[in-house]
N, C-alpha and C positions, 0 to 999 in steps of 0.2 A: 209402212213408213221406213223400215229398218230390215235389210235381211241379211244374215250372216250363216254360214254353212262350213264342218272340218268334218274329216275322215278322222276316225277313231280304231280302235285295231279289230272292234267287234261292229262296226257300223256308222252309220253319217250323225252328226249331232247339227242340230240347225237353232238359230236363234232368231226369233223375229218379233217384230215390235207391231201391234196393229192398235186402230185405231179401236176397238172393241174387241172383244173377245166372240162377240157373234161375225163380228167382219172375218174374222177367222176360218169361224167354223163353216160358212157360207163359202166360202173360196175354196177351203178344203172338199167341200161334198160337192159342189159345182164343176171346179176345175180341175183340182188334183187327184181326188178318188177316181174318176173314171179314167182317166190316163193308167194312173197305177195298176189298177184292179183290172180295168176294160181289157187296154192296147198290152199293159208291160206281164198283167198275170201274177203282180205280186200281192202275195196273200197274207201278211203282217201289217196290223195297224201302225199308225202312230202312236206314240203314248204321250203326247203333249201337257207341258203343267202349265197353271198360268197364275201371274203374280201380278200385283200392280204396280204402274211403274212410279219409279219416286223422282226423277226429273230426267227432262232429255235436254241437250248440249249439243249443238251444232257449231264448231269450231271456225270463225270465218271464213269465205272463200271457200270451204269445203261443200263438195255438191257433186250427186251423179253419183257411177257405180263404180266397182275396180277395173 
């Protein structure tokens, strides 16, 4: 629903909002683990927390990505 990403001076920090926390973890081990691990070779997990969200805000007219 939500995805946001910055560089940090030790590494990327990502925030993302899903609809479940399985919708997550399914995307992760489908789509993105085999890219990472497979094609790129990188061999550190993520360390993802997860909290539940207390309201989302869609500002009118905003819509789409940067």
């Amino acid at each position: 629903m939500l995805h946001a990403a910055w560089f940090v001076s030790n590494g990327l920090n990502v925030l993302d909002i899903w609809e479940s926390e399985d919708h997550f973890t399914r995307f992760i081990a489908e789509r993105v683990a085999p890219v990472l691990k497979g094609e790129l070779g990188v061999q550190s997990d993520p360390e993802p927390q997860f909290f539940p969200l207390h309201r989302r805000f869609v500002a009118p007219g905003i819509s789409g990505g940067a």
